[in-house]
MIDONU-889891 format. One record per atom (N, C-alpha, C, O): residue in one letter; atom name; z, x, y. Coordinates in Angstrom, 2 decimals. Layout:
% MIDONU-889891
 r  a      up    east   north
 a CA       Z       X       Y
...
//
This chain:
% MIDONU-889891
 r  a      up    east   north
 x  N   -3.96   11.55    8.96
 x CA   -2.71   10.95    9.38
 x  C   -1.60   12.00    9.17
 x  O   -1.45   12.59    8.10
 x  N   -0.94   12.16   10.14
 x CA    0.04   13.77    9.81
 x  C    1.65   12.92    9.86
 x  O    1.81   11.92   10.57
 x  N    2.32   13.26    9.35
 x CA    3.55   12.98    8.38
 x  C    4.53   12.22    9.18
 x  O    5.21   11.28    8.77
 x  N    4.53   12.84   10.69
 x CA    5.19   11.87   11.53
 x  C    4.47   10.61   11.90
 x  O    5.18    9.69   12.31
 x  N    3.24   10.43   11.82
 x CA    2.74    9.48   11.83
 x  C    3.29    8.44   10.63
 x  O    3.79    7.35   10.92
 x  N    3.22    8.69    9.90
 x CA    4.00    8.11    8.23
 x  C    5.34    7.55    8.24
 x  O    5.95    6.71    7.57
 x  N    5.59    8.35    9.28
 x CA    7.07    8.56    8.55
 x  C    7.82    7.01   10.00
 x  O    8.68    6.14    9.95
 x  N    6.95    7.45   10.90
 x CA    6.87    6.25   12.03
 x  C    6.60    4.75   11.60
 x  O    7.24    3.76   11.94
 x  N    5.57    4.81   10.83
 x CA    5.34    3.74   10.26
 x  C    5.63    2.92    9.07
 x  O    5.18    1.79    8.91
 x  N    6.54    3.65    8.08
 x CA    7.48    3.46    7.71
 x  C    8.42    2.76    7.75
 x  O    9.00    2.12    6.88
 x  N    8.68    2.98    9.51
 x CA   10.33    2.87    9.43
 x  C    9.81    1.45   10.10
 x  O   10.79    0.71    9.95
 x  N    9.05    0.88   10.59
 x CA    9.04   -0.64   11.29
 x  C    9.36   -1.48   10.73
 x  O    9.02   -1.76    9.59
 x  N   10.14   -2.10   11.47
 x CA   10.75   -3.44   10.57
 x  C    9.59   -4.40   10.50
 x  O    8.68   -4.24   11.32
 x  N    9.49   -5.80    9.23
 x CA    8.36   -6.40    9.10
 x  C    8.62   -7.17   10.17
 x  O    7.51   -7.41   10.64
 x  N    9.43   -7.69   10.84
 x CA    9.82   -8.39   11.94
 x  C    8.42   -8.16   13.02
 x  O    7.55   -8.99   13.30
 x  N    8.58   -6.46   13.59
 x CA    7.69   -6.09   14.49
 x  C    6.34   -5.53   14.18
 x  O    5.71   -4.86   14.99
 x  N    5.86   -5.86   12.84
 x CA    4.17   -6.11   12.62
 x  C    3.57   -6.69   13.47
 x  O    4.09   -7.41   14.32
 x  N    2.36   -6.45   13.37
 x CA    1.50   -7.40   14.21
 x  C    0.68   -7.63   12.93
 x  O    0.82   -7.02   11.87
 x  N   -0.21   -8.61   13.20
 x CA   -1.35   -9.13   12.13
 x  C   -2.05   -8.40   12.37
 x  O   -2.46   -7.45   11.70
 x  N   -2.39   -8.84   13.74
 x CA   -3.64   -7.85   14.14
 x  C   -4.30   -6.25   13.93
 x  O   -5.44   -5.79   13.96
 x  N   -2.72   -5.59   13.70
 x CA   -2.74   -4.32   13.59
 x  C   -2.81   -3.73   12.02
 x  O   -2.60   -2.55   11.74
 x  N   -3.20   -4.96   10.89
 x CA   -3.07   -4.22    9.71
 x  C   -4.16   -4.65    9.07
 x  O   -4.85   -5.62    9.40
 x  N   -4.36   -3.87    8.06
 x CA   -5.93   -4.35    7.47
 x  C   -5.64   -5.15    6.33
 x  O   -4.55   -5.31    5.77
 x  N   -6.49   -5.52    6.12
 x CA   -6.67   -6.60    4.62
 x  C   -6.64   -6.31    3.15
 x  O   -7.74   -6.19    2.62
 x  N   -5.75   -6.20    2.51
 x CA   -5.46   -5.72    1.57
 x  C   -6.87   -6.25    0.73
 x  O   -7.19   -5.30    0.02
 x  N   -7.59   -7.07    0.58
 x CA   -8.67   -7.51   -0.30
 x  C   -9.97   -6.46    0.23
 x  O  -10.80   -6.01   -0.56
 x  N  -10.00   -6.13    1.90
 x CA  -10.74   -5.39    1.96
 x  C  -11.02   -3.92    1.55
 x  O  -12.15   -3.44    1.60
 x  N   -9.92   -3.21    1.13
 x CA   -9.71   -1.71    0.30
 x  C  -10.21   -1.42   -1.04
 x  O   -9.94   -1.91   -2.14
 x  N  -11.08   -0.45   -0.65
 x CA  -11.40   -0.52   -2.08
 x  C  -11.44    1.19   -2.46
 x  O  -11.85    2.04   -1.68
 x  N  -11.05    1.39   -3.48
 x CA  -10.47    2.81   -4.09
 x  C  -11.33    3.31   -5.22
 x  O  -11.65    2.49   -6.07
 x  N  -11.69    4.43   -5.31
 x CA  -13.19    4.97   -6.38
 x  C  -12.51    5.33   -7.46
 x  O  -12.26    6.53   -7.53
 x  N  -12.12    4.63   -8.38
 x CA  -11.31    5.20   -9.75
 x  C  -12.35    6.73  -10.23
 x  O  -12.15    7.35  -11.27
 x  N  -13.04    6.97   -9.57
 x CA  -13.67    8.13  -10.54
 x  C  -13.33    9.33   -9.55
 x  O  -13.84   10.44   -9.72
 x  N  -12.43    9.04   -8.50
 x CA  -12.46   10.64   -7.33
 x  C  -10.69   11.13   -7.93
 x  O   -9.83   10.61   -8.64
 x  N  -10.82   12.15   -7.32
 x CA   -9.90   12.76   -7.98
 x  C   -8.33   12.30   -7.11
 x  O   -8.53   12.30   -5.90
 x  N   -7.06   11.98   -7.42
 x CA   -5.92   11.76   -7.04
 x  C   -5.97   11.81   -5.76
 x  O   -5.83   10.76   -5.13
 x  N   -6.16   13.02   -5.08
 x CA   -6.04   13.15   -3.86
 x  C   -6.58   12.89   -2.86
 x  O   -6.05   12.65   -1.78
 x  N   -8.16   12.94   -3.26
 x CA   -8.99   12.25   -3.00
 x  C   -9.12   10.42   -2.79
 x  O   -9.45    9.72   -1.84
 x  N   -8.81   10.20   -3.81
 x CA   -8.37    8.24   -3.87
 x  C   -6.89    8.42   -2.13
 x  O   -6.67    7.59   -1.25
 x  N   -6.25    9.80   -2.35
 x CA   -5.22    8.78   -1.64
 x  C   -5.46    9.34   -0.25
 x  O   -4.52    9.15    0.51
 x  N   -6.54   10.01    0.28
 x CA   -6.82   10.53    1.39
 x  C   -8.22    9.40    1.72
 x  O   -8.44    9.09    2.89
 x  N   -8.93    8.96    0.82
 x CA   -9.69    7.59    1.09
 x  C   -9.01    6.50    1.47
 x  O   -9.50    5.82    2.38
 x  N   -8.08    6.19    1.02
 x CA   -7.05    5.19    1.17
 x  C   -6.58    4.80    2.67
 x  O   -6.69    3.80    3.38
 x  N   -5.91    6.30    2.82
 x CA   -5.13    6.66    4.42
 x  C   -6.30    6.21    5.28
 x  O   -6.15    5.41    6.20
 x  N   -7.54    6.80    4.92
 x CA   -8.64    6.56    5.79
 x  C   -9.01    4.75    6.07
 x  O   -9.25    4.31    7.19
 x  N   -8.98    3.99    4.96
 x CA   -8.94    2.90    4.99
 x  C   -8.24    1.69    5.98
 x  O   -8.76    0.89    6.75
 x  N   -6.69    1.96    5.55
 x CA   -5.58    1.41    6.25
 x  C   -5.11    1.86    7.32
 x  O   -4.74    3.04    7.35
 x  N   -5.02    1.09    8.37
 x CA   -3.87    1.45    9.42
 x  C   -2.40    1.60    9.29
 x  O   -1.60    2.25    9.96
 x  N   -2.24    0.73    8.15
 x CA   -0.60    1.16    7.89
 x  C   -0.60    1.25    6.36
 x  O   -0.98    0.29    5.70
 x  N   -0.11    2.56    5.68
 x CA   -0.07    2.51    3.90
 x  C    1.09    1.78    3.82
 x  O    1.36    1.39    2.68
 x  N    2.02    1.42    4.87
 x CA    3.15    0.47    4.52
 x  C    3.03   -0.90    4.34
 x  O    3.69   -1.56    3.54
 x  N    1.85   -1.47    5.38
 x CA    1.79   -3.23    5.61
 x  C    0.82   -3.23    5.20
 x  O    0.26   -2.15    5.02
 x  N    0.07   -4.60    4.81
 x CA   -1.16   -4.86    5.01
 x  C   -1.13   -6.57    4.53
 x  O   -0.38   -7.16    3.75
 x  N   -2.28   -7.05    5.37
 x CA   -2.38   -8.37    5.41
 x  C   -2.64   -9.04    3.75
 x  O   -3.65   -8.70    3.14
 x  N   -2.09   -9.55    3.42
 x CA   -2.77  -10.19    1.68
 x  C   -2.76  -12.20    1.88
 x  O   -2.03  -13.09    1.44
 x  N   -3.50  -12.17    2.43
 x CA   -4.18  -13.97    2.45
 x  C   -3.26  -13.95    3.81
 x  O   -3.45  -13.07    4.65
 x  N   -2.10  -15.10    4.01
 x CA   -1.53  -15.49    4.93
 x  C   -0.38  -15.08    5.49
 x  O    0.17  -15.51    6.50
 x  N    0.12  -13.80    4.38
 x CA    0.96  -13.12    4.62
 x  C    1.06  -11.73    4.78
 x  O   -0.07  -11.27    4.58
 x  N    2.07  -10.61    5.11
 x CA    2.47   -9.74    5.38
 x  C    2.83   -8.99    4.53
 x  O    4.00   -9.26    4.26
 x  N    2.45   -8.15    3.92
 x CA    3.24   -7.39    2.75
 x  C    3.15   -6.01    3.29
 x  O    2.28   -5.22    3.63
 x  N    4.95   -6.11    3.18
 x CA    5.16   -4.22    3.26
 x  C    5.83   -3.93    2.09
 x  O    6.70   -4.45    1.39
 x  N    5.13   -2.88    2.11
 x CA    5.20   -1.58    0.65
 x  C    6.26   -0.95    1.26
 x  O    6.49   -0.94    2.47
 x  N    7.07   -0.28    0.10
 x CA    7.93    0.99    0.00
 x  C    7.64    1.50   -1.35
 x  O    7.18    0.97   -2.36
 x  N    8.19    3.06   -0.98
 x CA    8.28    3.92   -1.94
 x  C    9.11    4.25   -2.47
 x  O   10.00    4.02   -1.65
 x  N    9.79    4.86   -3.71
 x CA   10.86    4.78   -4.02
 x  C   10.83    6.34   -4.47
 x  O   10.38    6.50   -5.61
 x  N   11.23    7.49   -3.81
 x CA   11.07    8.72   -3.91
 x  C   12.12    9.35   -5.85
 x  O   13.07    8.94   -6.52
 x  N   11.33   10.24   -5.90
 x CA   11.84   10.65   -7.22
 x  C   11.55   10.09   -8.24
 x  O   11.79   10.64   -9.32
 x  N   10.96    8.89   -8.17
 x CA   10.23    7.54   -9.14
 x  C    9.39    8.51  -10.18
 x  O    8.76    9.45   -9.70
 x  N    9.37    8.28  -11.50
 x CA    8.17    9.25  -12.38
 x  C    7.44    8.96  -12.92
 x  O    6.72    9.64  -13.65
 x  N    7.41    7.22  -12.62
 x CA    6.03    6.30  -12.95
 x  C    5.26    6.58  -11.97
 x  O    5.70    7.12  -10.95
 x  N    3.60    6.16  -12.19
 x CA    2.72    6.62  -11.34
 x  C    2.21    4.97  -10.81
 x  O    2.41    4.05  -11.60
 x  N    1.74    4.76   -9.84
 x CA    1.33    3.43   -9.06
 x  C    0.37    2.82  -10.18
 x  O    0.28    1.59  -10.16
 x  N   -0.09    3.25  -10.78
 x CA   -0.83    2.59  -11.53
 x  C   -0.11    2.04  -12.93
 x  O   -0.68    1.01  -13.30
 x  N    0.91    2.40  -13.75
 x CA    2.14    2.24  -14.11
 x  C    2.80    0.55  -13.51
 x  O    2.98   -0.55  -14.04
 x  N    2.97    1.12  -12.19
 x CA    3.93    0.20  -11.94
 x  C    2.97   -1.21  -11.41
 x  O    3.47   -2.30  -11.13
 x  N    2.01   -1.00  -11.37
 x CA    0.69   -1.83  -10.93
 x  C    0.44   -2.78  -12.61
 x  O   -0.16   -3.85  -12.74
 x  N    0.86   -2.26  -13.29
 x CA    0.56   -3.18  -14.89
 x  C    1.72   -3.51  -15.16
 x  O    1.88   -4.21  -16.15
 x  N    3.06   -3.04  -14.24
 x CA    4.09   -3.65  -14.87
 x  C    3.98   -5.50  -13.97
 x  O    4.07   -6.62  -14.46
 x  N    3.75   -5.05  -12.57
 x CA    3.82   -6.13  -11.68
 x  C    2.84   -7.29  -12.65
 x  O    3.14   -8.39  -13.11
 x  N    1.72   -6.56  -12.71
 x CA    0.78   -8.15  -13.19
 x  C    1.24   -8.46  -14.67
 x  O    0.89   -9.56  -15.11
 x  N    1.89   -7.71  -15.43
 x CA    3.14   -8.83  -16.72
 x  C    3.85   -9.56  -16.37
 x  O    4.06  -10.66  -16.89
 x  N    4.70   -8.83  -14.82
 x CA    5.44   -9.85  -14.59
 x  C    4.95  -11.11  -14.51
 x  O    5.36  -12.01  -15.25
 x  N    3.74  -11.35  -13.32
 x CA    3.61  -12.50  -12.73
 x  C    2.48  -13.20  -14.00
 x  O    2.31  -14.42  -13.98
 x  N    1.93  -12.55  -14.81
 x CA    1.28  -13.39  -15.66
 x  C    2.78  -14.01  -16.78
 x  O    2.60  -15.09  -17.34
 x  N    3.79  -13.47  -16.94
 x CA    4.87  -13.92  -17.57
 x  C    5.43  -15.42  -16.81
 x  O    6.08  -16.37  -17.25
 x  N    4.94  -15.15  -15.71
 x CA    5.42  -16.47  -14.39
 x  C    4.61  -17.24  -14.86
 x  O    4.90  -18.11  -15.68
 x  N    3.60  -17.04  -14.48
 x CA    2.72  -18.49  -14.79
 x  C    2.89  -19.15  -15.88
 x  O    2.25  -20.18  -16.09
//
């Protein structure tokens, strides 16, 4: 996927998703044992969009928040405190 491709897909508003056009977030699955770059070049390969992806009945688009110095996995244990704090 080369950068303008990214950077295109990015910018879509969730408005003009399609369902059809995004994959299933339950279906991705990531090899905790390959190396960084590797996990995120498996990934790209995975998804049609690293921005959207389908999760049950809804639409979820991702952003990035550039300069950030937590790592996704970081902010991946902060999210599930939150929502186990919810329940």
């Amino acid at each position: 996927m080369t950068l303008e491709k990214l950077s295109e897909l990015k910018n879509i508003p969730i408005m003009e998703l399609k369902r059809e056009e995004l994959s299933n977030a339950g279906e991705v699955v990531i090899d905790q044992f390959k190396s960084r770059n590797q996990r995120v070049q498996f990934f790209l390969e995975q998804v049609k969009n690293p921005f959207a992806q389908n999760v049950g009945e809804y639409i979820l688009q991702i952003g990035y928040a550039q300069g950030e110095q937590e790592t996704l996995d970081e902010r991946m244990v902060q999210l599930v405190r939150k929502q186990t704090a919810i329940i």
